[in-house]
N, CA, C and O atoms as CSV, one atom per row, in Angstrom:
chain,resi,resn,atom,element,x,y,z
A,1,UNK,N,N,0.837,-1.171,0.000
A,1,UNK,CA,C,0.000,0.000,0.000
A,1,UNK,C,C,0.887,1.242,0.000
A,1,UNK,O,O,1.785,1.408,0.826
A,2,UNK,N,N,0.534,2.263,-1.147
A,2,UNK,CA,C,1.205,3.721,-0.970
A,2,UNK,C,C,0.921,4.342,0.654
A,2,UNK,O,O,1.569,4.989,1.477
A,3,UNK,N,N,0.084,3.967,0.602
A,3,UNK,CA,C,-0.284,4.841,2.447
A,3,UNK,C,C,-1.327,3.949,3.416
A,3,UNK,O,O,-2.035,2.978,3.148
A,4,UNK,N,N,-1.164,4.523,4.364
A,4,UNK,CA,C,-2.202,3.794,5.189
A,4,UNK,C,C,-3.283,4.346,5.225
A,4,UNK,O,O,-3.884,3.934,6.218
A,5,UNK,N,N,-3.940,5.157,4.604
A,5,UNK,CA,C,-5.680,5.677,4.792
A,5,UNK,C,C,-6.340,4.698,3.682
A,5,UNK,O,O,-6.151,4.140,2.602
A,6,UNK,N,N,-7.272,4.904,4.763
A,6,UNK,CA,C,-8.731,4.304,3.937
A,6,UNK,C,C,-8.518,2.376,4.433
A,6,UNK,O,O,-7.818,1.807,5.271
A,7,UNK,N,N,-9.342,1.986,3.592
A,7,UNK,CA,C,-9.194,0.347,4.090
A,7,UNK,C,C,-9.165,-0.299,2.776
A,7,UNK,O,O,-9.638,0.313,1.818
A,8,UNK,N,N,-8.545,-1.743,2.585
A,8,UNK,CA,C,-8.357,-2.496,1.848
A,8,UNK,C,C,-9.702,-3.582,1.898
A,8,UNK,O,O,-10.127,-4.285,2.815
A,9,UNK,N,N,-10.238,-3.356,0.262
A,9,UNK,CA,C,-11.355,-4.552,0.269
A,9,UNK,C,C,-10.842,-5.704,-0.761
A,9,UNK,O,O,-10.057,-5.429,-1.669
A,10,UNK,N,N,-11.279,-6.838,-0.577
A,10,UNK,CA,C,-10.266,-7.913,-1.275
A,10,UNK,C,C,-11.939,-8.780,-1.136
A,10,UNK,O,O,-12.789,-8.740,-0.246
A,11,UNK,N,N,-11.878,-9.559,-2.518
A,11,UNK,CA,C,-13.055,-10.208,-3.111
A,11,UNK,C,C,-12.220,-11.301,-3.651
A,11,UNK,O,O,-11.042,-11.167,-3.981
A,12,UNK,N,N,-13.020,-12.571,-3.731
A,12,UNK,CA,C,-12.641,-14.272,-3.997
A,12,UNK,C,C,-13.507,-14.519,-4.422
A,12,UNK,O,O,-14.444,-14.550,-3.625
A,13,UNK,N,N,-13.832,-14.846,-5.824
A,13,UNK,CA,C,-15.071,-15.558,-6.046
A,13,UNK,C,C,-14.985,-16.735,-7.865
A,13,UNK,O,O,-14.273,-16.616,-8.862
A,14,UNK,N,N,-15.928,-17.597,-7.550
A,14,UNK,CA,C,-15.462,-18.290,-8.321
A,14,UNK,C,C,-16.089,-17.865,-9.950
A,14,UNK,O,O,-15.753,-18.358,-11.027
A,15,UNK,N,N,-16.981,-16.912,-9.711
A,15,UNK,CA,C,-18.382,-16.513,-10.841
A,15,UNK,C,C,-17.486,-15.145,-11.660
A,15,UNK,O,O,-17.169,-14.022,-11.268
A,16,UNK,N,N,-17.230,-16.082,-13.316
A,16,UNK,CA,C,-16.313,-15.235,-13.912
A,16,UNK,C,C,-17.246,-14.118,-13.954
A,16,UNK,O,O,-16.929,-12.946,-13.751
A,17,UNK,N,N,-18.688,-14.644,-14.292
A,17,UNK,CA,C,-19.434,-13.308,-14.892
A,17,UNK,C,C,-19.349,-12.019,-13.832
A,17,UNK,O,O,-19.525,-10.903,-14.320
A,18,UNK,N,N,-19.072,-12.136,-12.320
A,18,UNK,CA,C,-19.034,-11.674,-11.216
A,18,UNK,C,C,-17.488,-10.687,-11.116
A,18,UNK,O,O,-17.286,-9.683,-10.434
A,19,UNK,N,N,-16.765,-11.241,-11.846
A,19,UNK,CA,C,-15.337,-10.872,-11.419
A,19,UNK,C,C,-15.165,-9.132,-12.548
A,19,UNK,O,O,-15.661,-8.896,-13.650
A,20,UNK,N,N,-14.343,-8.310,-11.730
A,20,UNK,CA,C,-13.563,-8.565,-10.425
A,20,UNK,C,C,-14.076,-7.814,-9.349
A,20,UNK,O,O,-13.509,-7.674,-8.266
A,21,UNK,N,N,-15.376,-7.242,-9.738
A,21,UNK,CA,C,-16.388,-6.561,-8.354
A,21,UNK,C,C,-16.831,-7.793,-7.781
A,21,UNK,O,O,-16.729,-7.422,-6.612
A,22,UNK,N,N,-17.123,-8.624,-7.715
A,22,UNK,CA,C,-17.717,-9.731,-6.790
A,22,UNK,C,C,-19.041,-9.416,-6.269
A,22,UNK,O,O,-19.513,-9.985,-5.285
A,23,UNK,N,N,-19.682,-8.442,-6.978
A,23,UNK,CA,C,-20.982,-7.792,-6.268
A,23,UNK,C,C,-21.710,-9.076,-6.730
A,23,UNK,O,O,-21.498,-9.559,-7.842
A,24,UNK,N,N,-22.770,-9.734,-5.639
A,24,UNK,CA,C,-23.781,-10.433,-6.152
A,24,UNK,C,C,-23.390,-12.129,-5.955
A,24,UNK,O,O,-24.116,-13.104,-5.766
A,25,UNK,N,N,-22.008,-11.997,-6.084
A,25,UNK,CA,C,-21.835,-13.441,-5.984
A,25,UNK,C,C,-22.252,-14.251,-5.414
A,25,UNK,O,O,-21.725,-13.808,-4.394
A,26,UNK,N,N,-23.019,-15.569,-4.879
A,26,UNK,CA,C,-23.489,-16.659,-4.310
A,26,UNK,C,C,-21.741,-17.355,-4.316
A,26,UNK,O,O,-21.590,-17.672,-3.136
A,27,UNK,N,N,-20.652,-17.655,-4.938
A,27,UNK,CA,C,-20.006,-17.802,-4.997
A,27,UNK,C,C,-18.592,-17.409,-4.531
A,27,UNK,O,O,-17.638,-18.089,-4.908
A,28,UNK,N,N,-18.423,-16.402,-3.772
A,28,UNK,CA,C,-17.556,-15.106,-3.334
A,28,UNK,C,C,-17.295,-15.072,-1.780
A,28,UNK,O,O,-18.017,-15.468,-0.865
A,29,UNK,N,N,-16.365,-14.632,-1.757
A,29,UNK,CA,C,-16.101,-14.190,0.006
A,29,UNK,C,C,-15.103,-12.870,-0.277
A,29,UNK,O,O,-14.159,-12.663,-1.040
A,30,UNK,N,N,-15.955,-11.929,0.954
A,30,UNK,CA,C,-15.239,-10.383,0.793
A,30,UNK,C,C,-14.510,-10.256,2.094
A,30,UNK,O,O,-14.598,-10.885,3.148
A,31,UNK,N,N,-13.748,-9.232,1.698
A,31,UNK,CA,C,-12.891,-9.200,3.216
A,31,UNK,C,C,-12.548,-7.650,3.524
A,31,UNK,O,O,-12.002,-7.448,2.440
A,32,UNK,N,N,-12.470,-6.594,4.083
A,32,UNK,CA,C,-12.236,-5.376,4.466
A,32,UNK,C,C,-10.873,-5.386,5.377
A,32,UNK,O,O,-10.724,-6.418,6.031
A,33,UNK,N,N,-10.078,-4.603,5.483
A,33,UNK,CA,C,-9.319,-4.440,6.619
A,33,UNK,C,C,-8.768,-3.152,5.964
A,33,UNK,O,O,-8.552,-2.891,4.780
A,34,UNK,N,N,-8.555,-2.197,7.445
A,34,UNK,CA,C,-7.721,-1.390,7.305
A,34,UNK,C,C,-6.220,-1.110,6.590
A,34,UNK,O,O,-5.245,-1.736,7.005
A,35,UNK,N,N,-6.115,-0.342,5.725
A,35,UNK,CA,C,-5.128,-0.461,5.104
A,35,UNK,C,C,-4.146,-0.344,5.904
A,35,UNK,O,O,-3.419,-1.302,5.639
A,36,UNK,N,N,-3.677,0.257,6.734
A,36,UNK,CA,C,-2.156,-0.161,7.814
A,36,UNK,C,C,-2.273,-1.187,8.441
A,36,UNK,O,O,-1.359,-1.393,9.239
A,37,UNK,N,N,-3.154,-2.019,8.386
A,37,UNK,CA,C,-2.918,-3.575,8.529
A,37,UNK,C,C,-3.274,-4.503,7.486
A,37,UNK,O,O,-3.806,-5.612,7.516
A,38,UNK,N,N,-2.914,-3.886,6.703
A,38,UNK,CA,C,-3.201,-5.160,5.174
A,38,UNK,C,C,-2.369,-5.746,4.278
A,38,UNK,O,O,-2.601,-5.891,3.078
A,39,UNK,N,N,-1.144,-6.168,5.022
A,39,UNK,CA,C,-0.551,-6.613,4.350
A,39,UNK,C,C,-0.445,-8.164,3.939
A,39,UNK,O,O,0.226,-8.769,3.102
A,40,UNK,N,N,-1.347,-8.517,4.841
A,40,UNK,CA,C,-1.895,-10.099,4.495
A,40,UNK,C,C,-3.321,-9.548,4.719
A,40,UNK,O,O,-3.767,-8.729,5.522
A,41,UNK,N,N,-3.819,-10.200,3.841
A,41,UNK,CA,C,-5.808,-10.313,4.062
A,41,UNK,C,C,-6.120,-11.893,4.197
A,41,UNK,O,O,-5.200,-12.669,3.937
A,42,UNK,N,N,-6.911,-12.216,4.447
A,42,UNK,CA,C,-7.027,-13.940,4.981
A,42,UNK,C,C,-8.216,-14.191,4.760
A,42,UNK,O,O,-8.991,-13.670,5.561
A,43,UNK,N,N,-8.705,-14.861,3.884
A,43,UNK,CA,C,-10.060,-15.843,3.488
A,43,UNK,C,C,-10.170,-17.318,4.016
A,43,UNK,O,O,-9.506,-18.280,3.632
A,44,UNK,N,N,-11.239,-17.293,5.068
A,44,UNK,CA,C,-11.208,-18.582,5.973
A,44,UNK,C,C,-12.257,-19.229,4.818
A,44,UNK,O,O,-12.909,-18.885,3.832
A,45,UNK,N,N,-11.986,-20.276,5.551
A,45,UNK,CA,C,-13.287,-21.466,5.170
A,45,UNK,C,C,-13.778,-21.303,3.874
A,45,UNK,O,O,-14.971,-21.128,3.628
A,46,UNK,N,N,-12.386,-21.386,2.564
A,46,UNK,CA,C,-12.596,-21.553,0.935
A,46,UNK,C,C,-12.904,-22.880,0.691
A,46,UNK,O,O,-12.228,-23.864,0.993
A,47,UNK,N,N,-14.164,-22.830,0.021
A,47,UNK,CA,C,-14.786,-24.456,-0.759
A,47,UNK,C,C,-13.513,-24.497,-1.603
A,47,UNK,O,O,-13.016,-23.460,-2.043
A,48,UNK,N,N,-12.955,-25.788,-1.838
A,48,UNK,CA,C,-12.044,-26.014,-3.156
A,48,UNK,C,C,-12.619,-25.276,-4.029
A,48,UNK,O,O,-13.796,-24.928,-3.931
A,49,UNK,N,N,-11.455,-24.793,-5.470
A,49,UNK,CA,C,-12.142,-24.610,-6.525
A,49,UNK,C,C,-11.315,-23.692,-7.134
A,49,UNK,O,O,-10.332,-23.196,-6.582
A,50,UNK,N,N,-11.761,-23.399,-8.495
A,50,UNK,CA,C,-11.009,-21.844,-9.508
A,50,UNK,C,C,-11.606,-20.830,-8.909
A,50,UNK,O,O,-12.820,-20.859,-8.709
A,51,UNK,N,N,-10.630,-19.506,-8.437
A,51,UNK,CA,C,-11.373,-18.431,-8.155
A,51,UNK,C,C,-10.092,-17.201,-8.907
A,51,UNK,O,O,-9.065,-17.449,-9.538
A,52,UNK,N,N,-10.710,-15.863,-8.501
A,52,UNK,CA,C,-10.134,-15.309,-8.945
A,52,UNK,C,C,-9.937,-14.525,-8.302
A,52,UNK,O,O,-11.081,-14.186,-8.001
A,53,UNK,N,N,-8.892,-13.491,-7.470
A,53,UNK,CA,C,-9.275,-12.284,-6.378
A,53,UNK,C,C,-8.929,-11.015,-6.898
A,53,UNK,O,O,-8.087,-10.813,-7.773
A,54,UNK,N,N,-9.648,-10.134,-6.295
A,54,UNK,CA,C,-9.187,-8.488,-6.806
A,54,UNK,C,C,-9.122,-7.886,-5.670
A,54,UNK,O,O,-9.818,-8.163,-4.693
A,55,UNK,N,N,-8.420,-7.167,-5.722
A,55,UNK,CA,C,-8.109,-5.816,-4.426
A,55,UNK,C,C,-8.118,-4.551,-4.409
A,55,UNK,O,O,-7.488,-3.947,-5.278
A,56,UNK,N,N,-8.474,-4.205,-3.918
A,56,UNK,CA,C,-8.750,-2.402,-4.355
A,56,UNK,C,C,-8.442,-1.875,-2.621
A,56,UNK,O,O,-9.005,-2.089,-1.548
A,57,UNK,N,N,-7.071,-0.979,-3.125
A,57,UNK,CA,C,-6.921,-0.587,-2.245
A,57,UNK,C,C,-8.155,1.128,-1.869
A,57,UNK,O,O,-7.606,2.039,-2.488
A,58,UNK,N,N,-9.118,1.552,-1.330
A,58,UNK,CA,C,-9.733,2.060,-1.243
A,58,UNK,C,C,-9.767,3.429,-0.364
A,58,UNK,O,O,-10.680,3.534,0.455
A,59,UNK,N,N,-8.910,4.385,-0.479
A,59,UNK,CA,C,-7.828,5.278,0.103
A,59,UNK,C,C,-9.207,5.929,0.903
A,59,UNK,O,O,-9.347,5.612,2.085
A,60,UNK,N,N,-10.092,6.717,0.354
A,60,UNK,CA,C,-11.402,7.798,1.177
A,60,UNK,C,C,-12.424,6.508,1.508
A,60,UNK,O,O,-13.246,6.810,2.374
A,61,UNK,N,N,-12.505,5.623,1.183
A,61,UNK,CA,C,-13.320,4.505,1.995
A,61,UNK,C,C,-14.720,4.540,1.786
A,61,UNK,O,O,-15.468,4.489,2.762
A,62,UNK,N,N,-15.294,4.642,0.309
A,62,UNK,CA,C,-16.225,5.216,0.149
A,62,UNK,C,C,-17.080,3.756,-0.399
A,62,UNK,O,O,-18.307,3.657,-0.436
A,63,UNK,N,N,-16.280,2.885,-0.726
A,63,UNK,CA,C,-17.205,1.399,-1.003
A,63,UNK,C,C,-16.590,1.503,-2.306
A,63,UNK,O,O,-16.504,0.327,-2.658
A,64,UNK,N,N,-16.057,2.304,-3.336
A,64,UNK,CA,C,-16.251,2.054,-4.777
A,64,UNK,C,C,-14.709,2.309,-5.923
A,64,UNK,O,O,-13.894,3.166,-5.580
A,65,UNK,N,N,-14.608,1.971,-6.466
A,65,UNK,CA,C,-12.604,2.464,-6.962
A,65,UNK,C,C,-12.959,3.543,-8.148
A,65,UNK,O,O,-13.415,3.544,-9.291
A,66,UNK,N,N,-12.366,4.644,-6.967
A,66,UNK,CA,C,-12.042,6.290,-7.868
A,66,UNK,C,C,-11.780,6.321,-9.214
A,66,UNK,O,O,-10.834,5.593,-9.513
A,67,UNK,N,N,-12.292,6.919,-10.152
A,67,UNK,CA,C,-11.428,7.219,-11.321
A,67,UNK,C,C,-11.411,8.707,-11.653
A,67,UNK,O,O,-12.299,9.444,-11.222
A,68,UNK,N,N,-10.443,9.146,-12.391
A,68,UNK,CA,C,-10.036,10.073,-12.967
A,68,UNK,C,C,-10.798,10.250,-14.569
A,68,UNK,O,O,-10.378,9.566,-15.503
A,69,UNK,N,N,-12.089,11.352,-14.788
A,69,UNK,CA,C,-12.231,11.124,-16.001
A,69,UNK,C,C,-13.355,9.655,-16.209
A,69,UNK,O,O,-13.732,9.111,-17.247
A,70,UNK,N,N,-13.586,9.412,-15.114
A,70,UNK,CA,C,-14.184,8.029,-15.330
A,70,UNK,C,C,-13.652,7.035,-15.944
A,70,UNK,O,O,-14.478,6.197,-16.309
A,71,UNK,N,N,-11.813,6.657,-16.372
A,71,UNK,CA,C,-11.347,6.195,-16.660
A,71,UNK,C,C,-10.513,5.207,-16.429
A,71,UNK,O,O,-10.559,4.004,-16.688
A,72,UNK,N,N,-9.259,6.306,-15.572
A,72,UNK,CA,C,-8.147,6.052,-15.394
A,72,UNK,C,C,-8.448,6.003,-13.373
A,72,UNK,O,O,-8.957,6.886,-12.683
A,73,UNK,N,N,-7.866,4.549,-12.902
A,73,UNK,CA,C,-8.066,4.542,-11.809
A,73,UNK,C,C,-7.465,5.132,-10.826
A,73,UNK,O,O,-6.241,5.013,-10.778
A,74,UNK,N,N,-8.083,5.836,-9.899
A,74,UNK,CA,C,-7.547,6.741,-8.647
A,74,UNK,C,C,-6.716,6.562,-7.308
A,74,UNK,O,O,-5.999,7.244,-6.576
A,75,UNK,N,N,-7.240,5.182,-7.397
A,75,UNK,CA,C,-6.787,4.237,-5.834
A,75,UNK,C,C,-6.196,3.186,-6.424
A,75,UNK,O,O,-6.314,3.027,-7.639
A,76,UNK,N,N,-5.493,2.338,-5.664
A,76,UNK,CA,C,-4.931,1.590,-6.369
A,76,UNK,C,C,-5.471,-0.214,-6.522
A,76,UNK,O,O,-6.579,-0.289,-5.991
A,77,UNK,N,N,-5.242,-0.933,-6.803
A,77,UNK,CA,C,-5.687,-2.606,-7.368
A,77,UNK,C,C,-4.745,-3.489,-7.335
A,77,UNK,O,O,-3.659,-3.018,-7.670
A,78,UNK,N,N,-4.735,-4.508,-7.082
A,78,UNK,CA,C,-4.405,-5.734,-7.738
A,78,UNK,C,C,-5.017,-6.815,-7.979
A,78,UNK,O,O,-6.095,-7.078,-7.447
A,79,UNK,N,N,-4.425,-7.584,-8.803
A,79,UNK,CA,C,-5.304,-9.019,-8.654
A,79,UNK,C,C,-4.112,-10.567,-9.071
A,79,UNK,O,O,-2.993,-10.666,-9.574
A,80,UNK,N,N,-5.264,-11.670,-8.452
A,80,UNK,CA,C,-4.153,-13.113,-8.287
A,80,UNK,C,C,-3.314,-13.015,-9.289
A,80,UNK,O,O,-3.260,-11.907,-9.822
A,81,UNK,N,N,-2.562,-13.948,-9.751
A,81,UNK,CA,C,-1.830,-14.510,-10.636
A,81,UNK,C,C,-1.184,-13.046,-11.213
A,81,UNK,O,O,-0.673,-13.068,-12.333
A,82,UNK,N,N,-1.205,-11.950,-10.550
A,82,UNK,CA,C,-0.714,-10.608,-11.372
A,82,UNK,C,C,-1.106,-10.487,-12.682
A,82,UNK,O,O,-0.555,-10.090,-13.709
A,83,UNK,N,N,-2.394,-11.007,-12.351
A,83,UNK,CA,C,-2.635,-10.834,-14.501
A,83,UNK,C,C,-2.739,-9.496,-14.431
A,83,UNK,O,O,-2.944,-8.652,-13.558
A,84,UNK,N,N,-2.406,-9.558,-16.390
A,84,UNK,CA,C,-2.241,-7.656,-16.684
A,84,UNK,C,C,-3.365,-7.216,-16.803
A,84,UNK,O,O,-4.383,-7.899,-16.916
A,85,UNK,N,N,-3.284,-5.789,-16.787
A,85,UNK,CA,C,-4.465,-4.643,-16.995
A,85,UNK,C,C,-3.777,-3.729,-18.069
A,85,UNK,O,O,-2.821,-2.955,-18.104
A,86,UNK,N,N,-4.905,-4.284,-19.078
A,86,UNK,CA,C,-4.487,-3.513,-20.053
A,86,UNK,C,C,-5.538,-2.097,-20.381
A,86,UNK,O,O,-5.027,-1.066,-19.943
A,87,UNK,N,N,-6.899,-1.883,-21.067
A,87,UNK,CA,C,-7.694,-0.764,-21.352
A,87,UNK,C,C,-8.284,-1.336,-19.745
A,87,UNK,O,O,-8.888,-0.353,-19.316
A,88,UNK,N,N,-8.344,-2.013,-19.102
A,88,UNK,CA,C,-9.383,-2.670,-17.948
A,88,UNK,C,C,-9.420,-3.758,-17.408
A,88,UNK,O,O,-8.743,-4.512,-18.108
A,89,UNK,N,N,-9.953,-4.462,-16.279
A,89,UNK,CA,C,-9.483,-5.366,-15.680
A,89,UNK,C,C,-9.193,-6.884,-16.795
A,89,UNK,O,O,-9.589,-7.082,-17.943
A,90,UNK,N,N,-8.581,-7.520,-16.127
A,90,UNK,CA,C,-8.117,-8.714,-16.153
A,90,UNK,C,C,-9.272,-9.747,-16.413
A,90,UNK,O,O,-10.236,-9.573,-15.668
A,91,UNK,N,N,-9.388,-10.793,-17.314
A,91,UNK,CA,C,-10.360,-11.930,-17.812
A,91,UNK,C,C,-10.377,-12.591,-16.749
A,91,UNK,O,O,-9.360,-12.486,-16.063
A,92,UNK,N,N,-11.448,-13.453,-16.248
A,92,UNK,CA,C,-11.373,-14.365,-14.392
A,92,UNK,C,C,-10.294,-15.158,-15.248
A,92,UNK,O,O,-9.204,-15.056,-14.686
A,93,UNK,N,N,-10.215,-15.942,-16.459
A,93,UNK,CA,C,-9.269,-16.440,-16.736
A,93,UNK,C,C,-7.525,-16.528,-16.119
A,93,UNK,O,O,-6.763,-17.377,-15.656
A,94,UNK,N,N,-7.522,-14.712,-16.551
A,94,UNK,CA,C,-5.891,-14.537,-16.801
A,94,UNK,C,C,-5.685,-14.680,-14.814
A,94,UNK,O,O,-4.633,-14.926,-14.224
A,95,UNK,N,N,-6.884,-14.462,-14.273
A,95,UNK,CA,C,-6.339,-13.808,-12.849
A,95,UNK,C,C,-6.638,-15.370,-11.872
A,95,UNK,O,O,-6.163,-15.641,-10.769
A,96,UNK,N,N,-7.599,-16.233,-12.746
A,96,UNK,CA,C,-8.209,-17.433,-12.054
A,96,UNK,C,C,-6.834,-18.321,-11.096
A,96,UNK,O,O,-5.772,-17.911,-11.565
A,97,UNK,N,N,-6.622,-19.136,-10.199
A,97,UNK,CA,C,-6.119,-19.692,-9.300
A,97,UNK,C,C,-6.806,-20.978,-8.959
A,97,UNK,O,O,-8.035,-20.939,-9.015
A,98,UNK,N,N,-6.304,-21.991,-8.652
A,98,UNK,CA,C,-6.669,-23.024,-8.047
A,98,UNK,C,C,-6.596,-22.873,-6.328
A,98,UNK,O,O,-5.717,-22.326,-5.662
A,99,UNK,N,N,-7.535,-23.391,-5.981
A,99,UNK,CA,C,-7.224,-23.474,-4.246
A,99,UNK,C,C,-8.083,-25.045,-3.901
A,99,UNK,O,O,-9.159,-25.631,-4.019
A,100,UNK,N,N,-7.068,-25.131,-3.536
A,100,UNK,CA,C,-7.250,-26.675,-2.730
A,100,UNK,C,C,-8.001,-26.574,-1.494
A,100,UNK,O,O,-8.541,-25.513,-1.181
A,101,UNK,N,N,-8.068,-27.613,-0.773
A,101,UNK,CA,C,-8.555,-27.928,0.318
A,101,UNK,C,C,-7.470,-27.462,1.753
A,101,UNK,O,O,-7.861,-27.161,2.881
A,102,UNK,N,N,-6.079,-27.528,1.272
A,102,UNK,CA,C,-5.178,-26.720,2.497
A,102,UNK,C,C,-5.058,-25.163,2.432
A,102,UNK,O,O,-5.445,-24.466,1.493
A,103,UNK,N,N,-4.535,-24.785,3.436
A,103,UNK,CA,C,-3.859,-23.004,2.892
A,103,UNK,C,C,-2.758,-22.859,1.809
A,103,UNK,O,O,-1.704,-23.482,1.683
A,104,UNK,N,N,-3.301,-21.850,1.053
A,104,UNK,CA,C,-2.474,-21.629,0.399
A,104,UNK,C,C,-1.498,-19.876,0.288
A,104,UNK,O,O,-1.694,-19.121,1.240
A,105,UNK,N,N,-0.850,-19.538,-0.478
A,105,UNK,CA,C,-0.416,-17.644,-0.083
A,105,UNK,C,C,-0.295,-17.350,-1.796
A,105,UNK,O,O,0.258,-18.028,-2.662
A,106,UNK,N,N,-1.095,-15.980,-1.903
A,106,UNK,CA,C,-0.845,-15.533,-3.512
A,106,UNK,C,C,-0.740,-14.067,-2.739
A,106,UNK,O,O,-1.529,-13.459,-2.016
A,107,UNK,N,N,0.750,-13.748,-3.279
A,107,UNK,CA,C,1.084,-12.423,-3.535
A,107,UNK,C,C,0.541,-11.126,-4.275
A,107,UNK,O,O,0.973,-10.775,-5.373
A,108,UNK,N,N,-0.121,-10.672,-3.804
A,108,UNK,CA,C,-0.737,-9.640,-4.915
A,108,UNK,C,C,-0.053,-8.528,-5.125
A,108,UNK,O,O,0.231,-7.955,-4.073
A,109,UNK,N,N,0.363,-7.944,-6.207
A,109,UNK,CA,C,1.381,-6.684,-6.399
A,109,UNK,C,C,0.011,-5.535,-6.481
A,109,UNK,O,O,-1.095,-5.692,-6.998
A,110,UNK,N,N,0.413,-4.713,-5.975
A,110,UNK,CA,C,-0.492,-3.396,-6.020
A,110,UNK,C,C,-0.261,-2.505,-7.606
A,110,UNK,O,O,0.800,-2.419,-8.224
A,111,UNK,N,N,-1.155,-2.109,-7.867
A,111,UNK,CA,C,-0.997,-0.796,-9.070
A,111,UNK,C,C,-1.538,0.147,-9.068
A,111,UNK,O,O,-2.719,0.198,-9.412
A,112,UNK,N,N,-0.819,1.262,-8.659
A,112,UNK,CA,C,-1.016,2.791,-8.702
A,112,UNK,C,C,-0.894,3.290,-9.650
A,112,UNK,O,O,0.234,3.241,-10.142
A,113,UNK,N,N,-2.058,4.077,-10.450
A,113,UNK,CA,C,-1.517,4.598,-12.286
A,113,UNK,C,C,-1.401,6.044,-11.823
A,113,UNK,O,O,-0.396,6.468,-12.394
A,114,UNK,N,N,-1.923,7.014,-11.076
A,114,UNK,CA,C,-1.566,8.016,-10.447
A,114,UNK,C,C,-0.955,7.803,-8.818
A,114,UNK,O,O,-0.591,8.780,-8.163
């Protein structure tokens, strides 16, 4: 995280059509934490399966990711497998993950375009 304001929301879900807002999912688990403590986020009790996660780091804490222009994003993102962002998010494909039945750890790199 560039800073510690605001809080970090982080979404898991297996419903490509869903990804990478996770709004709606039957399929999904969301997670909030303060951004000066987010440097691990932790999803308990995952059914096996392909999912895909996104993160939005969420600086004014308003529920929704800022843009500039309605475009260009304000706060910053990541998602699993570091798939790219090219005009806009990532296919559940490029970002999809396997998760087993044990714990597992996926690194998410953050991206700040301002």
């Amino acid at each position: 995280m560039r800073n510690h304001e605001g809080v970090v929301r982080a979404c898991m879900t297996r419903d490509a059509d869903r990804f990478p807002r996770c709004q709606g999912s039957t399929q999904g688990y969301h997670v909030v934490v303060p951004a000066g403590q987010a440097t691990t986020v932790r999803f308990n009790n995952v059914a096996p399966g392909k999912y895909a996660i996104a993160v939005l780091h969420d600086e004014n804490d308003n529920g929704k990711a800022d843009r500039v222009l309605g475009m260009m994003p304000r706060e910053g993102f990541g998602f699993s497998n570091d798939a790219p962002v090219n005009m806009g998010p990532p296919a559940f494909s490029e970002a999809a993950i396997d998760v087993g039945a044990t714990s597992m750890r996926q690194t998410i790199r953050m991206r700040y375009m301002l």
